[in-house]
ROKEKOL-313833 format. One record per atom (N, C-alpha, C, CB): z, y, x; residue in one letter. Coordinates in steps of 0.2 Angstrom, whole numbers, plus 5000, padded with zeros to 4 digits. Each point is the difference from the previous one (the first is absolute). Glycine has a CB too. Example, Ala and Ser with C-alpha at 12.3 -4.5 7.8 and 13.67 -1.06 7.14 Angstrom:
2
503949725066A;500050064996A;500050065004A;500649944991A;499050115007S;500150065004S;500350054996S;499049975006S;
//
This chain:
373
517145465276X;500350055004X;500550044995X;499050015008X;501749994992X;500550044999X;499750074995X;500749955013X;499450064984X;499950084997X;500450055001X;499649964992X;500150095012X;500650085000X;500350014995X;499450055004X;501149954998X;500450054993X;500650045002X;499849914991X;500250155006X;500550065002X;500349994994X;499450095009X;501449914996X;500549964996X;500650065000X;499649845004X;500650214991X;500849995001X;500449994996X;499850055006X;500849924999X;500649984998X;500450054997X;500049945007X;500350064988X;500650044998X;500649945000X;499450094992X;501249905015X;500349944999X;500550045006X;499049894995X;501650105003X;500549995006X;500149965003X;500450064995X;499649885002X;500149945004X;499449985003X;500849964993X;499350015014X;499550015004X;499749915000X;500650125008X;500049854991X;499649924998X;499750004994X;500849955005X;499450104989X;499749964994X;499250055002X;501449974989X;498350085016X;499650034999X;499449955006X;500950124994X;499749825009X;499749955005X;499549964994X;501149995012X;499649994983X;499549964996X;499350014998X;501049984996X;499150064998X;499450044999X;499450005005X;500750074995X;499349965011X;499549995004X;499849915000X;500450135008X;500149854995X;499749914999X;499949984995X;500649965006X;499550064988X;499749964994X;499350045000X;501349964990X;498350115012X;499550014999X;499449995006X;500750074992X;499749915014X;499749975005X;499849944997X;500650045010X;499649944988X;500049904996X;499350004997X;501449984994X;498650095002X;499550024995X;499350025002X;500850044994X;499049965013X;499550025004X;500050105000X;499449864996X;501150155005X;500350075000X;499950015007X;500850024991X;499050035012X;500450045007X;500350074999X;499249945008X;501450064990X;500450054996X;500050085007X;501149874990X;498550195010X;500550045004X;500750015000X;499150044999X;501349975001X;500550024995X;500450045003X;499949924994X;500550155002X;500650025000X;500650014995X;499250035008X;501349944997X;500649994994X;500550095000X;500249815004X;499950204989X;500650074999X;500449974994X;499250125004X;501349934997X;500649974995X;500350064998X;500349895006X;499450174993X;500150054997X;499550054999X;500949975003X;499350094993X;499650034998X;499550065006X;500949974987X;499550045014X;499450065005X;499749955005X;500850125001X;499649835001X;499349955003X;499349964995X;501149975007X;499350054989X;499249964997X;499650054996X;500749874996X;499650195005X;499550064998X;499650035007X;500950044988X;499449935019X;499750025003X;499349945003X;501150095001X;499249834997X;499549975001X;499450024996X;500949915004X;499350124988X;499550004995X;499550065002X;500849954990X;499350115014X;499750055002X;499649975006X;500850094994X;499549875010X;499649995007X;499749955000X;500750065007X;499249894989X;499449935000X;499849994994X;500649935008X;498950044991X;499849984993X;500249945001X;499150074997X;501049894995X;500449925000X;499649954995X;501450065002X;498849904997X;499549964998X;500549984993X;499249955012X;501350034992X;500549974992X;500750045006X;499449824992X;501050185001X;500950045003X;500149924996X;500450194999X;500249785006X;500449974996X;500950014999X;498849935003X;501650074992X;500650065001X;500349944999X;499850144995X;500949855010X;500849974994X;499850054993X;501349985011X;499350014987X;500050034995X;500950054999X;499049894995X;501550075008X;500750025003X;500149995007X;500549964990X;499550135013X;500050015006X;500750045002X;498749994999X;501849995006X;500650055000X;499750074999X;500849935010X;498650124991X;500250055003X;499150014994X;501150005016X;498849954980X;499350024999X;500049964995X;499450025010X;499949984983X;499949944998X;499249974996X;501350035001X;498549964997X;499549974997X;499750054998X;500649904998X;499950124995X;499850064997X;499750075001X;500649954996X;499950075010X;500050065005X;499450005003X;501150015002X;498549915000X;499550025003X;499250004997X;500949965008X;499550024985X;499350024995X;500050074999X;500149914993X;500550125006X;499750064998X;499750065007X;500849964988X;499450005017X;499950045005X;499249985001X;501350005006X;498549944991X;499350005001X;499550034995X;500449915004X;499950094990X;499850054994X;499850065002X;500649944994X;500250095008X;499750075004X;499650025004X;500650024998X;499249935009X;499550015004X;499249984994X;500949975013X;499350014982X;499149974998X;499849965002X;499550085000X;500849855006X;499749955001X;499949944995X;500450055009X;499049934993X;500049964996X;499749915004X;499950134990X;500849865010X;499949945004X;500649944999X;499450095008X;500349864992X;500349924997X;500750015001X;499049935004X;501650074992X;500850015000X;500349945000X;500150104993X;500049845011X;500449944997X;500650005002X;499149944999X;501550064994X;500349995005X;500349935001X;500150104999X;500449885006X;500249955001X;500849985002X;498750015002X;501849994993X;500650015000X;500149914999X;500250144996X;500649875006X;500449934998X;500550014994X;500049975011X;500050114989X;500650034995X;499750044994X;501050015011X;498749974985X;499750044993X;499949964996X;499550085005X;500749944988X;500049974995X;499250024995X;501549995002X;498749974993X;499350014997X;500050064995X;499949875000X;500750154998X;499750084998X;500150035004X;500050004990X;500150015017X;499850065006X;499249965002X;501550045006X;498549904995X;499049995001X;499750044995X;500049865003X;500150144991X;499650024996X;499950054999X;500249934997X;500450105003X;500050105003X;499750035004X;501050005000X;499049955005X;499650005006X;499250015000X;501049945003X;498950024994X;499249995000X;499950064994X;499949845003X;500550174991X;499950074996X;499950055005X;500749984991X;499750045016X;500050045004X;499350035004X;501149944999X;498649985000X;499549995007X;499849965004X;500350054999X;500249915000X;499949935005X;499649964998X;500950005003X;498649985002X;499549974996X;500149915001X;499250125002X;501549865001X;500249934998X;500649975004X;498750004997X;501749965005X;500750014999X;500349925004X;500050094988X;500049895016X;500049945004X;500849985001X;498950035006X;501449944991X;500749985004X;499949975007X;500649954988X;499950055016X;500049995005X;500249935003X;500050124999X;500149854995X;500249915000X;499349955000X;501150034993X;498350035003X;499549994997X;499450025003X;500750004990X;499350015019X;499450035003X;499349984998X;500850005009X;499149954991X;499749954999X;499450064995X;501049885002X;499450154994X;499750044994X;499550065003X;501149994993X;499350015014X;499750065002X;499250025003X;501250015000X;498649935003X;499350025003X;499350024993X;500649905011X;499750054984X;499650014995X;499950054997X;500149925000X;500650124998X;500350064997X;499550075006X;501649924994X;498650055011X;499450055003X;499450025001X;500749995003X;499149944998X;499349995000X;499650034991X;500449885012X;500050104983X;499950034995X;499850084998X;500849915000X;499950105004X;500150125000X;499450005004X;501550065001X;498349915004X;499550045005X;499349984996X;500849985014X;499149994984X;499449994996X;500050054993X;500049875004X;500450164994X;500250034995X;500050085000X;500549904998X;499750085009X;500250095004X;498950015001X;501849975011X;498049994991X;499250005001X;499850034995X;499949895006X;500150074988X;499850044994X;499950054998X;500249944999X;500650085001X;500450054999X;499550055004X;501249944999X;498750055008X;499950055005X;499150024998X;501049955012X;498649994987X;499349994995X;500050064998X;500149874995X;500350124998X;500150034994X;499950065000X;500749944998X;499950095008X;500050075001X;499450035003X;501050005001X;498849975003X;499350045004X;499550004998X;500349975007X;499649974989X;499550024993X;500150044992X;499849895006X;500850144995X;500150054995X;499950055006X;500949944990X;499250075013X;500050075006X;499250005000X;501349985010X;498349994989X;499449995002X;499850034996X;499949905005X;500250074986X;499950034996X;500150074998X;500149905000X;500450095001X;500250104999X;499450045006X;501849994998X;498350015007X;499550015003X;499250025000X;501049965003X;499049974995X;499350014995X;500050024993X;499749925005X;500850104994X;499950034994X;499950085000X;500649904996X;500050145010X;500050035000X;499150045002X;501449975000X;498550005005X;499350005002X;499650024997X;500349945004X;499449994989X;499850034995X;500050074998X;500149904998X;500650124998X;500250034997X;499950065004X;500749924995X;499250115010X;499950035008X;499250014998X;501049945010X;498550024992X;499549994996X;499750034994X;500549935006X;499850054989X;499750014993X;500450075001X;499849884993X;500650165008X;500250075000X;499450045004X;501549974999X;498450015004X;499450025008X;499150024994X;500849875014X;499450074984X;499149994996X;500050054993X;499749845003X;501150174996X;500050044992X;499950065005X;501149944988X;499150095017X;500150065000X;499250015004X;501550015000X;498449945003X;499250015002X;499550024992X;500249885014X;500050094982X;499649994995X;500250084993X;500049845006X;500450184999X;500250094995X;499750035005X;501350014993X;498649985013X;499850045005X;499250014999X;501149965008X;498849984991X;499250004999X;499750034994X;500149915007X;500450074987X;499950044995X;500050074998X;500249925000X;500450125004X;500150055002X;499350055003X;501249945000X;498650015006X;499350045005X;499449994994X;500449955014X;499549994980X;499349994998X;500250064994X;499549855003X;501050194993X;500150024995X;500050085004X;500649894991X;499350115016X;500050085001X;499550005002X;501050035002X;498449904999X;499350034999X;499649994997X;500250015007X;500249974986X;499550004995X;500150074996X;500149864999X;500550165002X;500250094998X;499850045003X;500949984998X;498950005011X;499850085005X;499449975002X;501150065005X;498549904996X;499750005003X;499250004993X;501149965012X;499149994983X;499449964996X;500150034993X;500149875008X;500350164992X;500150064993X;499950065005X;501149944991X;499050125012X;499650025002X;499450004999X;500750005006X;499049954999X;499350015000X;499849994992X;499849975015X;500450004981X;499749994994X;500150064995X;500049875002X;500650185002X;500150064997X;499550055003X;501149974996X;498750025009X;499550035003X;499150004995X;500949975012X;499249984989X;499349974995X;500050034993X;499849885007X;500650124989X;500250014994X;499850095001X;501149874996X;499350165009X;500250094999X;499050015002X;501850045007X;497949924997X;499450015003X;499449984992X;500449965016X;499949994981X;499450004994X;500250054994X;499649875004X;501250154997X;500150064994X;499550075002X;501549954997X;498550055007X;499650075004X;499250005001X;501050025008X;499049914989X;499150014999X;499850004994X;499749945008X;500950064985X;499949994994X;499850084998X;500849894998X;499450165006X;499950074993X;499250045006X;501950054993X;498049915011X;499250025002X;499649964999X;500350055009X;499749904984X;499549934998X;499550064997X;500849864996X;498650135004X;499550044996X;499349974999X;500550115004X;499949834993X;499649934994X;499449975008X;499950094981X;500249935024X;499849965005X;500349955004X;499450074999X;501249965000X;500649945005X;500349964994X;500550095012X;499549844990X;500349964996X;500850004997X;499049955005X;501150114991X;500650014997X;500349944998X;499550104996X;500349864997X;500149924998X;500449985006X;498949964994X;500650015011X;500149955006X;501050055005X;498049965003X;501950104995X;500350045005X;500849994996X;498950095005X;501049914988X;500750014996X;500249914998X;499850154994X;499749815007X;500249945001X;500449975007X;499150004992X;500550045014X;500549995006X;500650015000X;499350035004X;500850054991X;500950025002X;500549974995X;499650135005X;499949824992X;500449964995X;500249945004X;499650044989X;499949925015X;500249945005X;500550045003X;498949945002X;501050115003X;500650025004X;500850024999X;498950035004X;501250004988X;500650014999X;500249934999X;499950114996X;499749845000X;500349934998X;500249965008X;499150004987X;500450015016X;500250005010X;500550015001X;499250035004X;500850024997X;500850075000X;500649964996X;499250154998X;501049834997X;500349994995X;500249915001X;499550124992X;500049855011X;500349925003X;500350025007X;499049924994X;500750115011X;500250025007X;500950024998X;498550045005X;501650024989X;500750025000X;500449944997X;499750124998X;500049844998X;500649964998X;500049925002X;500050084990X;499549925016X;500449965008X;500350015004X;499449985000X;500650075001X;500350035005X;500750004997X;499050085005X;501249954988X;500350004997X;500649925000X;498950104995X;500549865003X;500149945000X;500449965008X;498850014990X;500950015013X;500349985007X;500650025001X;499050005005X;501250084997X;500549995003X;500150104997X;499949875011X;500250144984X;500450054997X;500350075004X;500249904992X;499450155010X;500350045002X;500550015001X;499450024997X;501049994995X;500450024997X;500749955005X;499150034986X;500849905015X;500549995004X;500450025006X;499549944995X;499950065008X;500150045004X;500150065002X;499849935001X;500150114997X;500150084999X;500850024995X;498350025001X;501649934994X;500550034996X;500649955000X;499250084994X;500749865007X;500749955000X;499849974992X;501050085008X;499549864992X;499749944994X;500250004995X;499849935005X;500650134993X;500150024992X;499450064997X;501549995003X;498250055000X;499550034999X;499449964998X;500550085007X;499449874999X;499449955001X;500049954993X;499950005015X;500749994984X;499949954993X;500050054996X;500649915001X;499850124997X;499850054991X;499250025002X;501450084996X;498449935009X;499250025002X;499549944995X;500350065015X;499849864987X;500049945001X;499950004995X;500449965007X;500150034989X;500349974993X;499550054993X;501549985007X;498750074995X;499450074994X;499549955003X;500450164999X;499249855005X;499350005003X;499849914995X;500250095015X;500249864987X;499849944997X;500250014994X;500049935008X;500450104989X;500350014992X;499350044996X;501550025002X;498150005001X;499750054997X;499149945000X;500950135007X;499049854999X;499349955002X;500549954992X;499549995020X;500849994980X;500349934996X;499950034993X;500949945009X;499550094990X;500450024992X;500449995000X;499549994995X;500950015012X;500749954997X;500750055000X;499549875007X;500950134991X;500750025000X;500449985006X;500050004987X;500150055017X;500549995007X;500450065000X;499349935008X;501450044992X;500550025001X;500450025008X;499849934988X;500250135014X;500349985006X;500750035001X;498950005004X;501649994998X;500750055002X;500049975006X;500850034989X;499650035015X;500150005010X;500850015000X;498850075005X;501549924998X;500650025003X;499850055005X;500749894999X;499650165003X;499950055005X;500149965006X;500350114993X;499349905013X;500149955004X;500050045005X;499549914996X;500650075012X;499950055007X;499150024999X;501049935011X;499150124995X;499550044999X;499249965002X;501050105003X;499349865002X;499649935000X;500249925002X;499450105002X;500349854995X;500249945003X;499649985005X;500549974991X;499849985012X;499749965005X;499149984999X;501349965001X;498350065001X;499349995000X;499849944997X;499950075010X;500649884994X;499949924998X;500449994991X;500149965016X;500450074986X;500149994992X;499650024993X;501150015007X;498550084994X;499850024997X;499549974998X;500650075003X;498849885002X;499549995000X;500149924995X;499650075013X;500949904989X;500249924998X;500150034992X;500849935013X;499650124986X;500150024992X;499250014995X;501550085005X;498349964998X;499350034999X;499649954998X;500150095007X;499649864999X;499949945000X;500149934993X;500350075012X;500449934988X;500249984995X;500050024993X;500549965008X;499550104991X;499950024993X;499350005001X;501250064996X;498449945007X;499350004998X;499849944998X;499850085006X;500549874998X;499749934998X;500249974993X;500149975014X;500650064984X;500449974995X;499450044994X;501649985006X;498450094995X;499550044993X;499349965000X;500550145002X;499249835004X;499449985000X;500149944996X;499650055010X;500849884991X;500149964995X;500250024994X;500349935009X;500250134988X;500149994996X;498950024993X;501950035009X;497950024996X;499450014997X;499649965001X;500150105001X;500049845003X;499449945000X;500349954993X;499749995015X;501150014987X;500049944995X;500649994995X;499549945009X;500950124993X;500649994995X;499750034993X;501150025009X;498450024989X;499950034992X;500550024997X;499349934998X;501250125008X;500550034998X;499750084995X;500949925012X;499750124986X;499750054996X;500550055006X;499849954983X;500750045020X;500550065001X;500249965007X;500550054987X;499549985019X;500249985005X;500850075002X;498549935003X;501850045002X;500750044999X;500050005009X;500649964987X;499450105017X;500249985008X;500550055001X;498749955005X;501950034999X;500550025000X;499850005010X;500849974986X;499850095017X;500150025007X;500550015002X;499350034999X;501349925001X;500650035000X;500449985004X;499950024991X;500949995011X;500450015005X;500549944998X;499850135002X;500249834999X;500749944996X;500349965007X;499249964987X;501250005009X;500449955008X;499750005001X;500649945000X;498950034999X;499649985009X;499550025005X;500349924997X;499850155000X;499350065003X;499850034997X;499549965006X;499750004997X;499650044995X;499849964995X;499650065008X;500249954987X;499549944994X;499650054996X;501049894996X;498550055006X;499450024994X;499849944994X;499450085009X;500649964986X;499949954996X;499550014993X;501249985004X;498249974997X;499450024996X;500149934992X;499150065014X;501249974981X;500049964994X;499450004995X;501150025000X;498749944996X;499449994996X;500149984994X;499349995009X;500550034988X;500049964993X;499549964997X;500650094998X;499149865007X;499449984998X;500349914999X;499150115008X;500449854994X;500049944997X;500549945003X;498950034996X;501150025011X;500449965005X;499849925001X;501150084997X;499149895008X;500049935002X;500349965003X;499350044999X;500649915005X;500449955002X;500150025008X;499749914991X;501150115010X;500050005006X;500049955004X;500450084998X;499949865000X;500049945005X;499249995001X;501349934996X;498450075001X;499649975002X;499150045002X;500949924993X;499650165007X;499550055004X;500249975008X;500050154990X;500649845011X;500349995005X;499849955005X;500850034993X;499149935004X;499549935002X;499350015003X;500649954989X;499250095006X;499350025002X;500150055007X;499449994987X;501150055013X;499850055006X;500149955003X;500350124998X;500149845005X;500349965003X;499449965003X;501150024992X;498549965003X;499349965003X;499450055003X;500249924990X;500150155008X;499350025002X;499550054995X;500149885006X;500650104987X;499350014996X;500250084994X;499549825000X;501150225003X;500150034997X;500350095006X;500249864988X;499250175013X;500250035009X;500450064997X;498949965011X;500750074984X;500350044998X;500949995000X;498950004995X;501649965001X;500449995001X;500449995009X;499749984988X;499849995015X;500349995007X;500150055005X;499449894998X;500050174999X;499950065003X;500750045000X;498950014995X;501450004997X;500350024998X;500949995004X;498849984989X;501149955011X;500849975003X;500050035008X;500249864992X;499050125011X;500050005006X;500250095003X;499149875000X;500750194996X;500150035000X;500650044999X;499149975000X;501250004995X;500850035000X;500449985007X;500149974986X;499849965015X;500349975006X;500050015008X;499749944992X;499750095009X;499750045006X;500550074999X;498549955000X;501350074996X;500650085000X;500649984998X;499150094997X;501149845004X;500850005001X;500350004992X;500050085013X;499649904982X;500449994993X;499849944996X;500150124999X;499849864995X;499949954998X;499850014995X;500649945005X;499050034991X;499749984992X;500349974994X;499349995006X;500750034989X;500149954995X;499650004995X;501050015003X;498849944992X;499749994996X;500149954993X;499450045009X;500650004987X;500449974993X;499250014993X;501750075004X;498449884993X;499450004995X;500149964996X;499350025007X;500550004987X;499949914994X;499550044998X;501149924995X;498550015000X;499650014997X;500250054993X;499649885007X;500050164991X;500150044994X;500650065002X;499749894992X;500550105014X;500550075003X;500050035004X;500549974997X;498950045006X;499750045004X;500449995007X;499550074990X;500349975017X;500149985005X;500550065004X;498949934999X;501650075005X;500350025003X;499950015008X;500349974991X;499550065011X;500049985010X;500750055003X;498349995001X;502049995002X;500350055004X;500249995006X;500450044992X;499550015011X;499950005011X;500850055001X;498150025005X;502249945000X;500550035001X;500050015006X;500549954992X;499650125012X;500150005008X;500550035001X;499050015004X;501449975002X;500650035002X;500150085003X;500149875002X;500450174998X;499950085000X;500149985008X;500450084987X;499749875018X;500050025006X;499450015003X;500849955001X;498650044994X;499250035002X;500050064999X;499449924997X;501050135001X;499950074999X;499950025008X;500750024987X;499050045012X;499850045006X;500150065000X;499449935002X;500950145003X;499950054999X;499650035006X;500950004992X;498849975011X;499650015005X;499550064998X;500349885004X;499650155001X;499750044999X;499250004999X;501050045005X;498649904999X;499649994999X;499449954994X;500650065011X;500249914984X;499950004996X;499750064996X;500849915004X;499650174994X;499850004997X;499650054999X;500849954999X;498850054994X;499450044999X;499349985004X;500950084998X;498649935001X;499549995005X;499749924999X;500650105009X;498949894994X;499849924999X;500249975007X;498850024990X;501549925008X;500049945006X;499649975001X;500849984997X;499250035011X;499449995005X;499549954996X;500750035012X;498850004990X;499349944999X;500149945003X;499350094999X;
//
């Protein structure tokens, strides 16, 4: 059985456009077809049918070969171009095909042409493959990406709810218990068990004192009430101090507040970079900067420690086996900026997150106060 094909002509002559059809009848074709021989005809055939192959002269009185490449170009079609002249030499073919064309038939020489088509339409298949499985991709990707932004912010949200009841609800009551056994210490009169009583309120501050620096640990007041130049210099003393270590911080003066997503993704990342640097770099002096540059925002945590191999940290995140880093990119990414990472051995480590200032915000319920639980 014959195969559909929607066929148009670019041809003024009406015999040489008879040929054509007979040599692709021959070919087991059953060509639709419509023949134009200028330009607003063949931009109106291109808007009102979809076509399988265009096949163009190339020298038209009133049109030509070229004219109808680029008329195709500008609609975006992307569909099989042959043309098929009697009058073109070999460097206008060749021009031609630079143009677009995707193959070039003399018209002495039909014979060329069932194959030449049958060729593009197999090619055009791919082609079409190609795209829809890149479309597929992106799609799934964005998805993901949709996804994993959904589980980070479920996963601040949840942190947020467990760090305000480990603060109000489970510190309380253990400040409660603590204020109740300091009030039985000055009525002891060597029959109540004093010992037992001031050993309690030593369990309970040490209670008290893990509960604050979970809570702590989770999700930082300080971010949210005061914005992510406060919350780091808060950060930064507080682990400079647990460590021994030397940190260094300078800010750029920023808006009054940034974007929630961006502040959390910066926060985020400089915690993960200081935690590596205290697991493994054996640095003496860490350096974190907050500032305004080309391309936003950047933060940038340096170390002076032993540093290591990036390619091949890369590798491992890559398998699976390094999340820390993967945290790290996947967070910049999600709030719209990117990562970089520089290291050798014996020169300690560089990290810097770059976001763009079209995340800024001056929304009002951005600022001040904490973002909803």
């Amino acid at each position: 059985m014959p195969t559909a094909l929607r066929l148009l002509i670019v041809e003024d002559n009406e015999d040489d456009a008879q040929l054509i059809l007979r040599e692709l009848r021959r070919g087991d074709y059953a060509p639709d077809h419509l023949r134009v021989d200028n330009g607003p005809d063949m931009e109106r055939a291109l808007v009102t049918r979809d076509w399988d192959v265009i096949i163009s002269d190339f020298a038209l009185p009133s049109f030509s070969g070229a004219a109808a490449l680029e008329l195709i170009k500008w609609r975006g079609v992307d569909v099989p171009f042959l043309i098929v002249s009697g009058a073109i030499g070999e460097e206008t073919a060749v021009a031609a095909m630079k143009a677009g064309a995707h193959d070039y038939v003399m018209k002495s020489a039909l014979g060329r042409l069932v194959p030449a088509v049958r060729r593009e339409l197999q090619e055009a298949e791919v082609r079409r493959s190609r795209r829809q499985a890149e479309i597929a991709l992106r799609n799934a990707h964005r998805r993901l990406q949709a996804l994993s932004s959904r589980m980070m912010q479920i996963q601040e949200t949840e942190r947020r709810g467990i760090a305000r009841e480990l603060h109000d609800e489970i510190g309380q009551a253990l400040t409660a218990v603590k204020i109740n056994l300091q009030a039985l210490l000055p009525r002891s009169d060597g029959l109540r068990p004093v010992a037992q009583i001031e050993d309690s309120l030593r369990i309970v501050e040490g209670a008290l004192e893990q509960v604050r620096n979970l809570s702590l640990d989770l999700r930082p007041s300080q971010l949210d009430d005061l914005g992510l130049q406060p919350a780091l210099r808060w950060y930064l003393d507080r682990q400079a101090r647990r460590a021994g270590l030397s940190v260094q911080f300078s800010g750029d003066p920023l808006p009054e507040r940034l974007h929630p997503d961006v502040e959390t993704a910066c926060f985020r990342i400089c915690q993960e970079a200081l935690t590596n640097v205290l697991r493994h770099a054996g640095a003496k002096r860490v350096g974190v900067e907050l500032r305004r540059g080309d391309e936003g925002l950047e933060l940038v945590v340096e170390d002076d420690g032993k540093g290591f191999d990036v390619a091949a940290a890369q590798q491992r995140a890559t398998a699976g086996g390094s999340l820390g880093l993967v945290g790290m990119q996947e967070r910049a990414a999600l709030a719209g900026g990117r990562l970089e990472l520089s290291s050798a051995q014996g020169r300690g480590t560089r990290v810097r997150a770059c976001f763009p200032l079209t995340l800024y915000t001056d929304e009002p319920a951005l600022h001040g106060g904490r973002v909803g639980a």
